[in-house]
Structure formats: structure tokens, C-alpha cells
N, C-alpha and C positions, 0 to 999 in steps of 0.2 A: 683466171677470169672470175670463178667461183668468188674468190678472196675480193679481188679489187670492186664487185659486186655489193659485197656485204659491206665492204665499206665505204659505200655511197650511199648502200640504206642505211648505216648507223649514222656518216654524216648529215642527210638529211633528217633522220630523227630528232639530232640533236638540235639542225634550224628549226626544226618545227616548233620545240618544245620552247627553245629561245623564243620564236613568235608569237608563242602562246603567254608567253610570258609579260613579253611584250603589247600583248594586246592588252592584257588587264590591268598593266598599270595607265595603258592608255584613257581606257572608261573609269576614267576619275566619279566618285562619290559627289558630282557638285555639276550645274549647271553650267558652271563658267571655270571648265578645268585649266582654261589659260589660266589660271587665278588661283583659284584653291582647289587642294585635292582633302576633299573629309574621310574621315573610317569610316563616318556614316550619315545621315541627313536627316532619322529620326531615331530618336530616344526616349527608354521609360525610364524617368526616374523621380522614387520616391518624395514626394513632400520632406523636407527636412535633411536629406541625403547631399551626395554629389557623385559623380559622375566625368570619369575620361574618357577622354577622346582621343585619339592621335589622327594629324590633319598635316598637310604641308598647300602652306602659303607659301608663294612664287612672289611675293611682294611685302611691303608692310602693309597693317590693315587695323583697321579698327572695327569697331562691333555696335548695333543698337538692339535693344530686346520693345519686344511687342507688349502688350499690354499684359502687365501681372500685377499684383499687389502686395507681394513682401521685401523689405528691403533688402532681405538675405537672398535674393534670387540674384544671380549674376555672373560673367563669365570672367575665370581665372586665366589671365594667355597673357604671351609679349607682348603681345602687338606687333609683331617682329616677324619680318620672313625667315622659312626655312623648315625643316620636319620638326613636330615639335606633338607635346601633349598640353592639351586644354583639358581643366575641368570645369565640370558645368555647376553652380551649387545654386538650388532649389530652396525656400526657404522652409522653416516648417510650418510660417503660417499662409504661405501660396495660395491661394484659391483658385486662381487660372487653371483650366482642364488643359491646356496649350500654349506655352511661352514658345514662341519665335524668335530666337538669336540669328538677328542681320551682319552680316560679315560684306564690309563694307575695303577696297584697297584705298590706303592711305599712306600714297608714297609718290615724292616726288618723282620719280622716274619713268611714269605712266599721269595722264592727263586723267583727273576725274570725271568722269560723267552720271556718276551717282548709283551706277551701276552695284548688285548685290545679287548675295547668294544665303540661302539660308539652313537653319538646321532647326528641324521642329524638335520643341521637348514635351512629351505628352508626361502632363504632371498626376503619379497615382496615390490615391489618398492621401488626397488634399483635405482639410480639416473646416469649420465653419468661420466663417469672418466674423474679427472684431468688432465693435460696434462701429469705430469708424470706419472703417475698410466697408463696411457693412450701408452706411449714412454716403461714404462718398459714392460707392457703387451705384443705389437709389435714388439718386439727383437726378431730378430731372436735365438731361443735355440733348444736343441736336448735335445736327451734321453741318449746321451753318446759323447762320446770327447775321441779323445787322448790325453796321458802327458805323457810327459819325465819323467822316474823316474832315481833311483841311476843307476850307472854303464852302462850308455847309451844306455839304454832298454826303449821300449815304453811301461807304462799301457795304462788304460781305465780307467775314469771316466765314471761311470753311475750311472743315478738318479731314486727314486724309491718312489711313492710319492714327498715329498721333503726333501727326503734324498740322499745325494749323496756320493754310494762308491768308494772308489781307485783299481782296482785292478792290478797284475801284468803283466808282458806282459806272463805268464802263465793261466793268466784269475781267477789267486786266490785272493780274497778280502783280502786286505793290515788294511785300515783304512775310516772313513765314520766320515762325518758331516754335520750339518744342519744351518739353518740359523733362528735368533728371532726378532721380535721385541718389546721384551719387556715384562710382565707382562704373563712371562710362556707362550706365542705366538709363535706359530711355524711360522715361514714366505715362502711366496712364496719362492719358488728357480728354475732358467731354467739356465742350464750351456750351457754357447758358447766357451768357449775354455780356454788356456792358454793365461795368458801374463806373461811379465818380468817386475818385476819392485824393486827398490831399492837392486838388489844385489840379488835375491830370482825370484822367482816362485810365481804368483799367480793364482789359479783357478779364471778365470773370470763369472761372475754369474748376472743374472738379477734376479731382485724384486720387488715385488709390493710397496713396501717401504725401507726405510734406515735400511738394518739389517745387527746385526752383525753375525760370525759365532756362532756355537756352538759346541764343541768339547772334548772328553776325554783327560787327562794327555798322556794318552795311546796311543791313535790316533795319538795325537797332534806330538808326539816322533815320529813317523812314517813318517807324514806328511815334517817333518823338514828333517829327514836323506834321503827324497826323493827329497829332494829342494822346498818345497814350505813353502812357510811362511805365507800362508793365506789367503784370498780371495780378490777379486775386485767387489764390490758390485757396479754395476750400473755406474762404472767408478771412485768408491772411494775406496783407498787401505786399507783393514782392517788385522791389523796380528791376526794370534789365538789369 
């Protein structure tokens, strides 16, 4: 009896310990653990550095980062489900105290709904801005603008994050775009107003660097039948 005893508390010890185990891979690192599971959801890492992570996407997925100002800021990964390591590389002329990498699923096998999960990077000695980094930073921007659209009505542009939508002068959202610099980088964006230039409409836009738009077929068709043909990035005219 003694015997057969002991070994119900050893197999019980050993469910427990299974459950225990089990529970922790449960409480994934990520709000949307159906989704992704992170090592971790904040990071310090140095201006000029880089930074792993090991993370397991359940899906394919793509990424956008939050407002920063060096083109060397940006996430190294597949894009690809499954356990994997991502690095994170920081630029070393960053200025942002806080870069937010948006981990977005980008996979046919799940329906989008725009849904994300994200991982803060608290960026430590950051260094002083360029002068331009510095000039586009101090532009005057807002949170919204007026513009002319078709049949001589005024919408509203406003920005959200750094996305910025069109809407009507009904206040109904038309069409919306962003701006990159490169290597799946979502870029600063601060809207100051309209200009005219070569025949069109441009949204005029500051940024923390040379970026260009980003924008749906869809949008894009909106955008044009409203008269604009694209933006003005920091005083350089870029079409969709």
C-alpha cells in the first residue's frame, strides 16, 4: 500500500509539473497569443546596436515601426511563421526615446482585420539630430488640414499614428496613406497642408527622412479623382 502510495504522489508530481509547464507556455509574451508569441514586448537597446529576440508567429506577418528618424532603425525577420529569431537594429543616429514595432498577420489563411501586437524598443543614448532630422522634426504639422476635393467641396485630412486619412466634407473616410522608408519601415508623417504642383494636388508632409508614399490601387483611384497626385515630402514632389 506504502509503494502503490508513493507512486501516485510521484505521478501526480510529475502532472503537476507537466502543467506547470504547460501553463507558461500558455501566457504567451503578446496580447494576441492566438498570433504571436514574443521573448518579450520591451527592449533596451543601444542607439547604433542591435538586438534578438526569439518570438513564434503561428502565421505569416509583416511589421510597421512607429515614428523614428534613422534609416538604420528596422526589423530583421522572415516574415514567415514559425519559432524563429528576429533582430531589432537601432540606428546610431535614432533620436526617438521609443520605436514601436507593429507586428501585423499577413497570411492568406486568416481574414485581415488590421488587428496587431506590438514590441516597444526604449532607444538608450540616442545622440543629437542632424540638421535635417532636426528642420523636419520643427515643422510646423497638425493632426488634421483641410483639402479641396472633387466638385468643389472641402474634406479633411487627418492623421492617426502615421497614417493619414482623406475624408469627405461629410466627414466619411474616402481613402488613407502612409509613408516608408524602405525595408518595410513605416516613416514619420506630420501633415501641414496642401500645395499645387505640376498640374495636381499634393498633400504636403513632413518627415523624419526621404520617404516615399504608400498606398492601395484603391486609394490611389480615389486620391487622383479628388485631384491629388501624391505628396510633397519635405518639399520634394513624390506622385503615388
Amino acid at each position: 500500500m506504502f509503494k502503490m502510495k508513493k507512486n501516485i504522489v510521484v505521478a501526480l508530481a510529475a502532472f503537476m509539473a507537466a502543467g506547470s509547464i504547460m501553463t507558461v507556455d500558455a501566457h504567451a509574451e503578446s496580447d494576441l497569443p492566438m498570433y504571436f508569441d514574443f521573448g518579450d514586448t520591451v527592449l533596451n537597446v543601444e542607439a547604433g546596436s542591435t538586438q534578438k529576440m526569439h518570438m513564434r508567429a503561428y502565421y505569416d506577418y509583416t511589421y510597421h515601426m512607429g515614428p523614428h528618424t534613422s534609416a538604420g532603425t528596422y526589423l530583421e525577420c522572415s516574415f514567415k511563421s514559425g519559432t524563429q529569431d528576429v533582430i531589432f537594429h537601432i540606428g546610431a543616429d535614432e533620436q526617438a526615446g521609443n520605436v514601436p514595432f507593429y507586428f501585423y498577420v499577413d497570411d492568406e489563411k486568416v481574414m485581415s482585420d488590421a488587428t496587431y501586437d506590438d514590441v516597444q524598443v526604449r532607444v538608450k543614448n540616442n545622440g543629437g539630430a542632424t540638421a535635417a532630422q532636426a528642420a523636419a522634426q520643427n515643422t510646423a504639422v497638425a493632426e488634421s488640414v483641410q483639402a479641396p476635393i472633387a466638385n468643389k467641396k472641402t474634406g479633411t485630412v487627418k492623421k492617426t499614428d502615421n497614417i493619414a486619412m482623406l475624408y469627405n466634407d461629410k466627414d466619411v473616410a474616402m481613402a488613407s496613406f502612409s509613408l516608408t522608408n524602405g525595408n518595410g519601415q513605416m516613416a514619420t508623417l506630420g501633415l501641414k497642408g496642401v500645395v499645387a504642383g505640376e498640374g495636381a494636388n499634393y498633400f504636403d508632409v513632413a518627415s523624419a527622412t526621404d520617404s516615399t508614399p504608400v498606398i492601395s490601387e484603391s486609394d490611389k483611384a480615389v486620391m487622383t479623382a479628388n485631384g491629388f497626385a501624391g505628396v510633397c515630402v519635405n518639399g520634394k514632389y513624390k506622385n503615388w
